[in-house]
C-alpha positions in Angstrom: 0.0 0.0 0.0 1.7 3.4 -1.2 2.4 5.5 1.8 2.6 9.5 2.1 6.6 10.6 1.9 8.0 11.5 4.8 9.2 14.9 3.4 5.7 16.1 2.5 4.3 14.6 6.3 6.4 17.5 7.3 6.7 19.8 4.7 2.5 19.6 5.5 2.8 20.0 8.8 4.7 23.1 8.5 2.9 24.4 6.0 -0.2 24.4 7.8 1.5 26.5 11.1 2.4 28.6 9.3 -0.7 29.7 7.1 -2.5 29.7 10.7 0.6 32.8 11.6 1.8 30.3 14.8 5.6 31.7 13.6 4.5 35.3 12.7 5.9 37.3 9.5 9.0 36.9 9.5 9.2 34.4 12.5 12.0 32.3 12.9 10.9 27.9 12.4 12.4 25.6 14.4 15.7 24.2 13.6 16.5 21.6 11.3 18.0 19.2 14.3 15.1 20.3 16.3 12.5 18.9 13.2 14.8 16.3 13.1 13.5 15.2 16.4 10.4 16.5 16.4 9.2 14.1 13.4 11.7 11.9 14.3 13.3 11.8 10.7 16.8 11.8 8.9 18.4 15.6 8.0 17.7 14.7 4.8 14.6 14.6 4.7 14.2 17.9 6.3 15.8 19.3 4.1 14.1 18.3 1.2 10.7 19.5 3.2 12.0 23.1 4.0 13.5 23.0 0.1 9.4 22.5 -1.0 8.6 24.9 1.4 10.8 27.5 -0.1 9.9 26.9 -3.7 6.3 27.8 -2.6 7.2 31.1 -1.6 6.7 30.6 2.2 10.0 30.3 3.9 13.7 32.2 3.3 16.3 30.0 4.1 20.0 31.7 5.1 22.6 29.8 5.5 24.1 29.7 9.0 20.8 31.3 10.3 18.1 29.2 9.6 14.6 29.3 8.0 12.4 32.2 8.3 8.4 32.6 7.5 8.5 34.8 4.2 7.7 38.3 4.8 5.0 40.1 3.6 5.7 43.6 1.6 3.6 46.2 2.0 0.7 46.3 -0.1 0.1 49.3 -2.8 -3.3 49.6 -1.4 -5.1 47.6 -3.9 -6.2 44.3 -3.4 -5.1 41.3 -6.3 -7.7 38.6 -6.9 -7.8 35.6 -8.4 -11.0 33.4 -8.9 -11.8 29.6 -8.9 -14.5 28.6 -11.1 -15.2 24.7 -10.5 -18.9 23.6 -10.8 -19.8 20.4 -8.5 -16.8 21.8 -5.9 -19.1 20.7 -2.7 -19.3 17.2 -4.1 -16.0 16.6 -5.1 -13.6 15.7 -2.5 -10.7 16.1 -5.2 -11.1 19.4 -6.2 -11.9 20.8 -2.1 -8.7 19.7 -1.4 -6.6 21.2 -4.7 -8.7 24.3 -3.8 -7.9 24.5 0.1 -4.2 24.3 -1.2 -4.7 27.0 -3.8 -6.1 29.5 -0.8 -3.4 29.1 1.4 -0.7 29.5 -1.7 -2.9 32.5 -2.4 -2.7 34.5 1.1 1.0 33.6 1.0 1.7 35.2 -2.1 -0.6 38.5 -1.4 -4.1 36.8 -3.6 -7.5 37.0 -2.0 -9.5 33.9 -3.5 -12.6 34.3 -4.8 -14.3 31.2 -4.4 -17.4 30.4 -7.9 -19.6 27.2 -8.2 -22.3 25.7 -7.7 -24.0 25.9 -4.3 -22.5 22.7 -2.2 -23.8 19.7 -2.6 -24.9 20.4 -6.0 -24.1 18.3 -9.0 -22.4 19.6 -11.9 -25.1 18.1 -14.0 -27.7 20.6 -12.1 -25.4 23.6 -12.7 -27.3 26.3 -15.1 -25.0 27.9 -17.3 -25.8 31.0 -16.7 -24.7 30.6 -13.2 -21.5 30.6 -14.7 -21.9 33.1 -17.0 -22.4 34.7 -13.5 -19.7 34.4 -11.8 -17.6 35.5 -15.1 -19.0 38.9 -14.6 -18.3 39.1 -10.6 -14.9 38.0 -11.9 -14.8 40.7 -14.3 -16.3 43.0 -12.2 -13.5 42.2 -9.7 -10.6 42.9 -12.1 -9.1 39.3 -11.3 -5.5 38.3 -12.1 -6.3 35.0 -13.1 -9.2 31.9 -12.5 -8.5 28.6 -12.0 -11.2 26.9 -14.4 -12.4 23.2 -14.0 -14.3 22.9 -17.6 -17.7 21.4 -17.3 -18.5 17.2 -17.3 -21.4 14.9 -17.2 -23.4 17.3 -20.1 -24.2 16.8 -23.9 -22.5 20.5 -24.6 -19.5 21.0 -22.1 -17.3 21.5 -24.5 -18.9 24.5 -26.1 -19.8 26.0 -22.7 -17.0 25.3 -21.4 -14.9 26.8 -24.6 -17.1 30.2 -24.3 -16.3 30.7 -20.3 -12.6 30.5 -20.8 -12.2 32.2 -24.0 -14.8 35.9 -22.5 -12.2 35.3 -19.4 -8.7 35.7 -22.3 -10.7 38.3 -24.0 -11.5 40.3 -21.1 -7.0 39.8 -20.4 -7.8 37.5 -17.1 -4.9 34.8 -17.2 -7.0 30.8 -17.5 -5.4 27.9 -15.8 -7.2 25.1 -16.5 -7.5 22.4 -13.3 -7.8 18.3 -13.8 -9.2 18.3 -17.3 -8.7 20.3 -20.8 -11.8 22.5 -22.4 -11.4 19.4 -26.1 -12.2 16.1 -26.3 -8.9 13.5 -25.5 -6.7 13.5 -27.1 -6.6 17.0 -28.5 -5.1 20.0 -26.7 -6.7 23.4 -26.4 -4.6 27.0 -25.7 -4.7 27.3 -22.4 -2.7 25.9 -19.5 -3.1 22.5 -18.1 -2.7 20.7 -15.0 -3.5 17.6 -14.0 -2.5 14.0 -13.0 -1.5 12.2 -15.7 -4.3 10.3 -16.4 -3.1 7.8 -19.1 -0.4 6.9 -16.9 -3.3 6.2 -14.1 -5.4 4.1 -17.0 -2.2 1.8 -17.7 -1.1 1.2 -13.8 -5.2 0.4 -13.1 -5.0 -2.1 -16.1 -1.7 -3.6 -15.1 -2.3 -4.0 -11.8 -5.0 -6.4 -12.3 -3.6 -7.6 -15.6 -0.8 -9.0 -12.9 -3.3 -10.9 -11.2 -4.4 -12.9 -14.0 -7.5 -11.0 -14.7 -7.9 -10.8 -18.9 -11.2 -10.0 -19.0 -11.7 -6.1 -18.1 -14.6 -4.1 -18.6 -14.1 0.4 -17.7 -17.4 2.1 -16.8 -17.9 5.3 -16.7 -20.9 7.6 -16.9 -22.0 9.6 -20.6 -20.8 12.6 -21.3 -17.6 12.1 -18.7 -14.6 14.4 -18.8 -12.0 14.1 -21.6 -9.4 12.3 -18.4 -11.6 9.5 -18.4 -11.1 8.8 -22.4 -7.2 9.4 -21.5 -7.9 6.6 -18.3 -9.4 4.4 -20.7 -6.6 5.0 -23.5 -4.1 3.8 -20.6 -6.0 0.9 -19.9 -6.4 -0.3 -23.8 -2.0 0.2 -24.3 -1.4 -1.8 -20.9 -4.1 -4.8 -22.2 -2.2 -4.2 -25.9 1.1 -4.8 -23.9 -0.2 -7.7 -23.0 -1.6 -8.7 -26.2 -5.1 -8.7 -25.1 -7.8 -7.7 -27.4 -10.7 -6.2 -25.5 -14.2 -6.9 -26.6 -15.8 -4.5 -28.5 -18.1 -3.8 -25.8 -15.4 -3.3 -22.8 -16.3 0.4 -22.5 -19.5 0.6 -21.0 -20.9 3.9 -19.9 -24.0 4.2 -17.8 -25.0 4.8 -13.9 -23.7 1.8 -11.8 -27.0 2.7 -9.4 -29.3 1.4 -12.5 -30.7 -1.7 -12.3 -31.1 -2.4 -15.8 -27.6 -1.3 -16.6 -26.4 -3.0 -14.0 -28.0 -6.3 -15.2 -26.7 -6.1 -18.4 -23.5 -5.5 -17.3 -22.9 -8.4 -15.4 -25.1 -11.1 -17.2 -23.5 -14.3 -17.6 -20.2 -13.3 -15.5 -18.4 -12.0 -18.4 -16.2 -10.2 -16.8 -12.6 -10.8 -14.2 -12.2 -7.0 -13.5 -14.1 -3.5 -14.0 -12.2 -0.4 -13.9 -14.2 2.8 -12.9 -13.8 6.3 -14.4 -13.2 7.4 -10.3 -13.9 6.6 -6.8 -18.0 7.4 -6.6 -18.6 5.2 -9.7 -16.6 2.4 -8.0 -18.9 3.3 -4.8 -21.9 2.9 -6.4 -21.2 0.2 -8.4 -19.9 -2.1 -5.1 -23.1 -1.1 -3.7 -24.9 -2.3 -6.6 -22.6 -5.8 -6.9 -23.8 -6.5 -3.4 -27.7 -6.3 -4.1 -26.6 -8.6 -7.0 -25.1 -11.0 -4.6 -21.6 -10.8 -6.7 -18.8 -10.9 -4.1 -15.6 -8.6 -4.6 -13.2 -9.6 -5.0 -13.8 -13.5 -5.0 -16.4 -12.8 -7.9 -15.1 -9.8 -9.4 -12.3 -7.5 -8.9 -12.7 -3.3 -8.7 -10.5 -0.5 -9.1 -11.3 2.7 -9.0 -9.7 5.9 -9.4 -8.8 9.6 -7.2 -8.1 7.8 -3.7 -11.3 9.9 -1.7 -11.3 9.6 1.7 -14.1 6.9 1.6 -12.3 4.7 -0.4 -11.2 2.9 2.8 -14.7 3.2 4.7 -16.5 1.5 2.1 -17.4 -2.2 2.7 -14.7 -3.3 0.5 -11.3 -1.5 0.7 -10.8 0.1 -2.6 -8.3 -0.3 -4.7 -7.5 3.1 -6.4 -4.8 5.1 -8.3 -4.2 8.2 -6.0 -4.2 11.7 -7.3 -1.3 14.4 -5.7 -3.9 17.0 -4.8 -1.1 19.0 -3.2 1.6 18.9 -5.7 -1.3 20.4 -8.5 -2.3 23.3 -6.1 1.3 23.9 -6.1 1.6 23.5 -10.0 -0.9 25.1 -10.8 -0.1 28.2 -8.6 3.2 28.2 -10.1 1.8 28.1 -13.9 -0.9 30.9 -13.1 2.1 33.0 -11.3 4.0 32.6 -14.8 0.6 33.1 -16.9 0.1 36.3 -15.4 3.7 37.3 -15.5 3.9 36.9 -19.3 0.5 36.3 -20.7 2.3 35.2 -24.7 3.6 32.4 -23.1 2.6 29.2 -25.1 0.0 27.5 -23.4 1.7 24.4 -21.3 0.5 21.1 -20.0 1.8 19.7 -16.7 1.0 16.0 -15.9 1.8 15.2 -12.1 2.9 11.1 -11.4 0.0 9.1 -10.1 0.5 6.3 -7.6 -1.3 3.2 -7.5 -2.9 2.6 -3.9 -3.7 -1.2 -3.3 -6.3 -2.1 -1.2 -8.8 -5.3 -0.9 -11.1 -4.7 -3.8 -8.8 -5.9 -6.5 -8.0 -9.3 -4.5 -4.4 -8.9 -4.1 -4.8 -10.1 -0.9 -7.0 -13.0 -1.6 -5.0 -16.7 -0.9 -3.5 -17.9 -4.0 -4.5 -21.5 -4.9 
C-alpha cells in the first residue's frame, strides 16, 4: 500500500502552522535538528521538506541562520484577486482539497480567492449555465488576475460552454489555468494551460495492476458525457491490455449509472467479466453497492479498481483499490503556472502532468490466498 513521503508529512505540517501565523511574518521555524527530532526523521529529509517549502514562496532560508516565515511587503493599497471557477466543488472531494491548497498558496503570495460554483452539494449536472456566466461577470467586475477553471462534465454540450467561459475570461486579459481536465475532447489539446495528474499513466497502472493478477477479462465504466481524463484513463487501460496482447471486446467500455438496475444487469449477465475499472472513486462506490444487491462478491467474484483515492475509499465495505491523485503537488503547480501566466501572458500555453501512484487495497484481491 503506497504511503505519504515523509518529506511532505512534514513539509505539511509546517505548512499548515504557518498559514495559521503560529511563527508570525518573518518568525523564525524551528531548527532543522530540532524537526529532526520532532518528526523523528533523517536531515535529509528535512531538508528536502524546508526545500518544497521555499519553492512555494513561504519560507527564506539563510545559511548559517536558519529558515524564516516569508515576509509580507507592504501592499500598494489595492487588493489582487484571483478566482476559482469549479462547478460540482461541494461534491468533489478532489477538487476541495486542490482548492484549500490554492487559498493558502494565495494569502502567501498576497491573492484573496474568490471562491465560484455551484451551491455545495450540488451536482455539476444541475449547474445552469448561466450561473457561470455569472460568476464571469463578478470575476470581471472584480478585475481578477487570473481563475482557476475546471471545464464542465457529465453534459451533452460542455465543451462548447465550457470553450465560451474560458475564452470571454482571455478576452477580457484575465490569465486561464485550467484544473484536472482540458476545455477538447482527449486526445486534443486546447490553448490554455493545463494541470492535471496524468491520467493515461493512471489508465495503464489500473489495467496492469489487475492484468498481474491474472485477470484478462476487463470491462471500464464510466458515466455519458464524462470528462475528456476519463477517455485518456481508458486510453491507458487499452495500451497496458495491448502490452499484454489482449484484445478487449468491443463492448469493454460501458458507460452508464452503476446505481441502475437495468444497466447494472446487463452489465454483469453471464459473468463475463474478471475486473471492471471505474472512471473514479464514486462510480466504484456505487457500483460495489450495486454488486452487493446482485449478490456478486468482490473480490472473489469480481475484482474493482477505482480511481482519485477519496477519503471513503477505505470506509466503504470493501477497501478500494484506487490510483491516487497528488492533490497537493497540482495546487502547487498550478499556482506556479498561473504566477507565470500572469507574469507573461504570450507564453505558449503548457501542460503539466503530475505522477500518479497506484494505492492497493482489498477490492482488486491482491490479498485474496492464491490456490
Amino acid at each position: 500500500m503506497a504511503s505519504e513521503p515523509k518529506h511532505r508529512i512534514v513539509s505539511r505540517q509546517l505548512h499548515a502552522e504557518i498559514s495559521a501565523g503560529k511563527y508570525g511574518a518573518g518568525g523564525r521555524i524551528p531548527s532543522e535538528a530540532q524537526l529532526v527530532e520532532r518528526f523523528a526523521v533523517s536531515r535529509p529529509t528535512v531538508d528536502r521538506a524546508l526545500r518544497d517549502l521555499q519553492s512555494e514562496g513561504l519560507i527564506d532560508r539563510r545559511a548559517g541562520s536558519g529558515s524564516y516565515v516569508r515576509q509580507i511587503r507592504a501592499g500598494s493599497g489595492s487588493t489582487r484577486h484571483l478566482g476559482l471557477l469549479i462547478p460540482g466543488l461541494g461534491s468533489t472531494e478532489i477538487f476541495e482539497l486542490i482548492c484549500g491548497e490554492l487559498a493558502s498558496l494565495a494569502r502567501v503570495h498576497e491573492y484573496s480567492l474568490l471562491l465560484g460554483g455551484p451551491a455545495r452539494g450540488q451536482s455539476e449536472r444541475d449547474a445552469h449555465l448561466d450561473q457561470s456566466n455569472e460568476l464571469c461577470e463578478q470575476f470581471l467586475t472584480q478585475k481578477v488576475s487570473g481563475v482557476f477553471f475546471a471545464p464542465f462534465e457529465l453534459r451533452r454540450e460542455k465543451e462548447g460552454a465550457s470553450q465560451r467561459l474560458a475564452e470571454k475570461l482571455r478576452q477580457a486579459g484575465i490569465a486561464v489555468v485550467l484544473l484536472d481536465r482540458d476545455l477538447v475532447s482527449f486526445p486534443r489539446r486546447s490553448d490554455f494551460d493545463l494541470v492535471s495528474v496524468d491520467n493515461f499513466a493512471g489508465g495503464y497502472l489500473q489495467a496492469e495492476h489487475l492484468l498481474k493478477l491474472g485477470c484478462k477479462r476487463i470491462a471500464f465504466v464510466a458515466k455519458p458525457f464524462s470528462a475528456p481524463t476519463v477517455d485518456a484513463r481508458i486510453a491507458g487501460v487499452r495500451e497496458a491490455l495491448a502490452r499484454y496482447r489482449l484484445d478487449p471486446p468491443p463492448n469493454w467500455v460501458q458507460l452508464g449509472d452503476p446505481g441502475d438496475v437495468k444497466f447494472m444487469r446487463n452489465l454483469t449477465a453471464g459473468r463475463p467479466w474478471d475486473a471492471i475499472l471505474c472512471a473514479n472513486d464514486h462510480t466504484a462506490a456505487v457500483l460495489l453497492r450495486s454488486l452487493e444487491q446482485q449478490r456478486v462478491h468482490v473480490p472473489r467474484d469480481i475484482k474493482v479498481v477505482g480511481f482519485d483515492d477519496v477519503k471513503y475509499a477505505t470506509l466503504l465495505g470493501v477497501s478500494l483499490t484506487t490510483i491516487h491523485q497528488p492533490c497537493r503537488d497540482i495546487a502547487l503547480t498550478a499556482f506556479r503556472a498561473m504566477l507565470d501566466r500572469i507574469a507573461d501572458p504570450i507564453l505558449p500555453a503548457r501542460s503539466f502532468f503530475l505522477t500518479p501512484s497506484l494505492v492497493i487495497r482489498e477490492s482488486c484481491g491482491a490479498y485474496l490466498p492464491r490456490s
